[in-house]
C-alpha positions as CSV (number, residue, x, y, z in Angstrom):
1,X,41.6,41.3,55.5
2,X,40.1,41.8,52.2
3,X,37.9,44.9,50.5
4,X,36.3,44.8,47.5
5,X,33.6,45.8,45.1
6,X,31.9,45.4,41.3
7,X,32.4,48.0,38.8
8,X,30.0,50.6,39.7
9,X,30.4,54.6,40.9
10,X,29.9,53.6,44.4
11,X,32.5,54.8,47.1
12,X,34.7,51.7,47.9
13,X,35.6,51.4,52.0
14,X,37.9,49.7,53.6
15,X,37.1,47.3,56.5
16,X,36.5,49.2,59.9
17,X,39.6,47.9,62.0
18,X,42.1,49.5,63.5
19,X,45.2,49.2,61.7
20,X,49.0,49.6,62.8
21,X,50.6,51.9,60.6
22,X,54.0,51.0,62.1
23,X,54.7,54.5,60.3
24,X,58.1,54.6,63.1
25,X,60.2,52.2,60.8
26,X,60.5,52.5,56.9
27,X,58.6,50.5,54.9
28,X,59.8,49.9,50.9
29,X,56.4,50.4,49.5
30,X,56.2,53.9,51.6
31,X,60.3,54.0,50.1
32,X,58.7,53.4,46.3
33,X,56.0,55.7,46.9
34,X,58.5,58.8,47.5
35,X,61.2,57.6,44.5
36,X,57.6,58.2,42.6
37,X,56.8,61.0,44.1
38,X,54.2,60.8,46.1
39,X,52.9,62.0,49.4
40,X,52.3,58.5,51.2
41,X,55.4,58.6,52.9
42,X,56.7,59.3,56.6
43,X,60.3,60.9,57.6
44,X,61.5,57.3,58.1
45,X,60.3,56.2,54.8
46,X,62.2,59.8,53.2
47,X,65.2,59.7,55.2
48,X,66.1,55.6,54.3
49,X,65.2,57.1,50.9
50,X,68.0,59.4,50.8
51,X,70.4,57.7,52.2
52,X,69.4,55.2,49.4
53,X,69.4,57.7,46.6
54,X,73.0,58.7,48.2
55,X,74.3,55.4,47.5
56,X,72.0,54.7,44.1
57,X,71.2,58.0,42.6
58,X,69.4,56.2,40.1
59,X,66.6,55.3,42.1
60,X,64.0,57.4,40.9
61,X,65.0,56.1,37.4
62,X,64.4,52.6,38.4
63,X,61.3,53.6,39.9
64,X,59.7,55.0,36.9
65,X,61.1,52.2,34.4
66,X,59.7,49.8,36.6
67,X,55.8,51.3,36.8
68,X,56.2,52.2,32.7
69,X,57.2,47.6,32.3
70,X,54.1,47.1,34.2
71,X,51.9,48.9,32.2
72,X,53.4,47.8,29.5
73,X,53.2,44.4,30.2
74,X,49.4,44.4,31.7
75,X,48.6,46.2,28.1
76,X,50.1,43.3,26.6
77,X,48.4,40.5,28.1
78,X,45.1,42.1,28.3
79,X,45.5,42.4,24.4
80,X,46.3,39.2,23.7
81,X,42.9,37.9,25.7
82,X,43.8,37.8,29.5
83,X,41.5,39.4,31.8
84,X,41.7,38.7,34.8
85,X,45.2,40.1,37.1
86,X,46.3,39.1,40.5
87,X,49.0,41.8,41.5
88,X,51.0,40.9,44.3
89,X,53.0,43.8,46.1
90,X,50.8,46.4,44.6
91,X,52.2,49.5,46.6
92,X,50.7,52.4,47.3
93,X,48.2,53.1,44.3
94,X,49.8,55.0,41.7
95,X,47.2,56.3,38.7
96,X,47.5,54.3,36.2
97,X,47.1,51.6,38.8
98,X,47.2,47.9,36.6
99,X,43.5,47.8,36.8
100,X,43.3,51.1,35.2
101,X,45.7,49.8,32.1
102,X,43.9,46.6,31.7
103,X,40.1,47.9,31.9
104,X,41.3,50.8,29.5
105,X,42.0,47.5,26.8
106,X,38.7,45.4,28.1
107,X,36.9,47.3,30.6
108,X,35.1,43.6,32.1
109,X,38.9,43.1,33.3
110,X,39.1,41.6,37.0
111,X,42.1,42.3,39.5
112,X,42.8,41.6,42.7
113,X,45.7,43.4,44.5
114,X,47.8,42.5,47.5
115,X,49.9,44.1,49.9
116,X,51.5,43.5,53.2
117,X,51.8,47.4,54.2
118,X,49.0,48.4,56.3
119,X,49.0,51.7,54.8
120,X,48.0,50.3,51.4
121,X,44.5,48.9,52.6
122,X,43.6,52.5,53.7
123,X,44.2,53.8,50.2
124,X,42.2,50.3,48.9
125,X,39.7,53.1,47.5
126,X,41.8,53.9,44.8
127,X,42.5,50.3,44.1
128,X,38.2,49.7,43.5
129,X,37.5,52.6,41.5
130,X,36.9,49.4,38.9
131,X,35.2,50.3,35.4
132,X,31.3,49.1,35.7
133,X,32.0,46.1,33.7
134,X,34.8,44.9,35.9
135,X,35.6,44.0,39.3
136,X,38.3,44.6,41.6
137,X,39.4,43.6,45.1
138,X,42.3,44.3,47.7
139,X,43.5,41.4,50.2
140,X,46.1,42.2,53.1
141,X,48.3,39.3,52.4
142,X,52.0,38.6,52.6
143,X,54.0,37.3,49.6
144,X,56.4,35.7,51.7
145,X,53.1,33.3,53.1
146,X,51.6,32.0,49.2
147,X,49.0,30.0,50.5
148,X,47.7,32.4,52.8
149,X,47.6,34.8,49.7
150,X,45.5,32.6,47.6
151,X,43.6,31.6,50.3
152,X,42.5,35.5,50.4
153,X,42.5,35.7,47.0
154,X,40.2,32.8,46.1
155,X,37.6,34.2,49.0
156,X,37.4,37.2,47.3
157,X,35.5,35.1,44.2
158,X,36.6,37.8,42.2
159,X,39.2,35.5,40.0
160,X,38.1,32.2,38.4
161,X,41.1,30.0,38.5
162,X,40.1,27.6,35.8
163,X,40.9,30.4,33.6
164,X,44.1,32.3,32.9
165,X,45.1,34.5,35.2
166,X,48.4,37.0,34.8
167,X,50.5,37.2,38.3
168,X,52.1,40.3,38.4
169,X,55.3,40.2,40.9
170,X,56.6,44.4,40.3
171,X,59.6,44.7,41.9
172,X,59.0,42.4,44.4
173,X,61.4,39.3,44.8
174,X,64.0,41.5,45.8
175,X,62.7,41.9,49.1
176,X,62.4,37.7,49.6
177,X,66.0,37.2,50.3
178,X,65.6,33.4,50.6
179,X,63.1,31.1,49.2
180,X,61.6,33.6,46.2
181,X,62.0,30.9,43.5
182,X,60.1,28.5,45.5
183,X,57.5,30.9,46.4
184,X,56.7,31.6,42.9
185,X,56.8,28.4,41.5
186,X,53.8,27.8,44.7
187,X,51.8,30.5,42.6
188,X,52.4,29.0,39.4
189,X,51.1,25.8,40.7
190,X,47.8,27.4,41.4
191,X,47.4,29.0,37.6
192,X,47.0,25.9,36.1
193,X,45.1,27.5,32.8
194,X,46.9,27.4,29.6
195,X,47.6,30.8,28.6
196,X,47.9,31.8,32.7
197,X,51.4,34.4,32.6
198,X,53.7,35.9,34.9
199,X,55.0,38.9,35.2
200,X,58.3,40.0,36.9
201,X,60.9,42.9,37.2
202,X,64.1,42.6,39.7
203,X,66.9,44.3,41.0
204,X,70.3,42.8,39.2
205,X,74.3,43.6,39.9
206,X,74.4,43.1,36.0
207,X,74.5,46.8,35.1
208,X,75.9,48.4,38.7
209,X,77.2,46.1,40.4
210,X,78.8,48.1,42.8
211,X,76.1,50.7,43.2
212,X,73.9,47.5,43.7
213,X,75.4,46.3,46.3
214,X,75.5,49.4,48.4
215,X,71.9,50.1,47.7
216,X,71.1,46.5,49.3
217,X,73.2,47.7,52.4
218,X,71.3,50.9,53.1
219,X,67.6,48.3,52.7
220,X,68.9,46.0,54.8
221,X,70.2,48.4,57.8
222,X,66.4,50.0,57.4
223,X,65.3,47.0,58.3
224,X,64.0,45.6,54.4
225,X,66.6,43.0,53.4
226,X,66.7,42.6,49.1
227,X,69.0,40.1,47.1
228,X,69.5,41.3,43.5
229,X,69.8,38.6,41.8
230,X,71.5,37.8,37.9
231,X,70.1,37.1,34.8
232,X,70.4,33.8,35.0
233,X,68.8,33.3,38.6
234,X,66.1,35.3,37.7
235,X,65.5,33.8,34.7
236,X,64.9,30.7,37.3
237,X,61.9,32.2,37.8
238,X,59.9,31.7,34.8
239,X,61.1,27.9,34.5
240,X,58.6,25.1,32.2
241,X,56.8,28.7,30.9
242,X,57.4,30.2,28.0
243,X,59.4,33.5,27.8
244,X,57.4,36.4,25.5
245,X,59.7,38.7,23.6
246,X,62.2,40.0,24.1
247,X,62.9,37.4,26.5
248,X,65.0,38.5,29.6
249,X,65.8,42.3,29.3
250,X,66.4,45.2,31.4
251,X,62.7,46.8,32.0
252,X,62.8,49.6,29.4
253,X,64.0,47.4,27.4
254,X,60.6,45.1,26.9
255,X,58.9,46.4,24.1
256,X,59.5,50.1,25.0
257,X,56.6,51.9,23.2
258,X,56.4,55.6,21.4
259,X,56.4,58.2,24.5
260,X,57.9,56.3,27.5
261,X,60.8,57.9,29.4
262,X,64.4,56.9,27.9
263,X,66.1,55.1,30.7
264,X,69.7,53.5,30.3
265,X,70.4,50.1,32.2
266,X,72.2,51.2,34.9
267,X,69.5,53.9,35.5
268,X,66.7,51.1,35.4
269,X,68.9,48.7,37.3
270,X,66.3,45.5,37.5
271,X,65.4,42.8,34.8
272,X,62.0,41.9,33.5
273,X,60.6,39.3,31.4
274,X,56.6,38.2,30.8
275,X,56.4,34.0,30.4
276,X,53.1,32.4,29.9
277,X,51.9,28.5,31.0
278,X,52.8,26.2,27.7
């Protein structure tokens, strides 16, 4: 399922199908949305919230330091030349929205989002509201299912793969209990430019551990499993690429510029790092 549009001041749609919210059941993007807070959210969504921010008060800290690394990180790579983005668990759009941060540094940027909440590809407007020189698109496509995602992705024609492209993976892995290093390395197979990156941030026990761990309890009982994972196994994830600086850090931690929030480690609570194809 896929929408999509050039850069122009056209109003984006989203396919005409009927889709299942499944709004009965809590959904971590919806979950994301309210530590953000926003309004795309249902009482299941706000009450698996609490329960989380009971355990993990620090949630809406995490939150935050997670959106400021991906701006930071898209800013980044769009300045040192990349321009086109495939994000990958997008969420519901939050302004700046990565497309937003890497046309504001080259406005002929192309992105393609993807998200497996339903929800998401009714709020795909938000998503194409791409700068006239650009193009964006939004697939309905499952991490957890890579080929299927670039299969999507690819039928868009929005990306040219014999190019770099940056993979951005937000605070995603998390939820992949099982298999997420294999999954990823699958996508880095298919960004077979020089100068293709990838981008990551992920829960970790190393600052909490015990806070962590209870946080993963109250996911999995909503029905979400997540794995934090340590430094080192997330480091896995960026092996035969080449680390940026600072290497492997806690979010705010990567190249934290004048104005962001101040967040501690424990408050941020996940890891992120930016590699690039050698």
């Amino acid at each position: 399922m896929t929408a999509e549009r050039d850069g122009d001041e056209g109003a984006a749609s989203a396919p005409d199908v009927e889709i299942n919210l499944a709004i009965n059941r809590p959904h971590s993007a919806r979950m994301y949305d309210y530590f953000l807070g926003g309004v795309t959210n249902f009482a299941p969504d706000r009450e698996a919230a609490a329960q989380a921010l009971s355990v993990f008060p620090q949630a809406r800290h995490a939150a935050r330091a997670n959106r400021a690394f991906m701006r930071r990180a898209t800013r980044a790579l769009a300045r040192s030349g990349i321009t086109q983005f495939l994000d990958i668990g997008t969420g519901i759009p939050t302004s700046p929205n990565l497309h937003e941060v890497a046309q504001g540094v080259e406005p002929g940027s192309r992105v393609v989002y993807a998200d497996n909440d339903p929800i998401v590809l009714t709020h795909a407007q938000a998503l194409l509201r791409s700068a006239p020189e650009g193009r964006t698109a939004y697939v309905q496509a499952d991490v957890r299912e890579p080929a299927a995602v670039l299969e999507a992705v690819r039928e868009t024609g929005v990306l040219d793969f014999t190019r770099p492209i940056a993979l951005s993976l937000v605070a995603l892995l998390h939820f992949v209990p099982d298999g997420a290093h294999e999954i990823t390395e699958t996508f880095k197979d298919a960004l077979k430019a020089r100068g293709s990156a990838l981008v990551i941030s992920h829960l970790t026990p190393e600052y909490s551990p015990e806070e962590t761990e209870r946080i993963c309890q109250v996911y999995a009982v909503a029905g979400n499993p997540v794995r934090a994972r340590t430094p080192g196994e997330f480091a896995g994830f960026f092996a035969d690429w080449d680390l940026l600086d600072p290497g492997v850090v806690s979010t705010p931690r990567w190249r934290p510029e004048p104005g962001d929030e101040v967040f501690t480690d424990a408050e941020a609570a996940c890891l992120g790092a930016v590699a690039v194809r050698p």
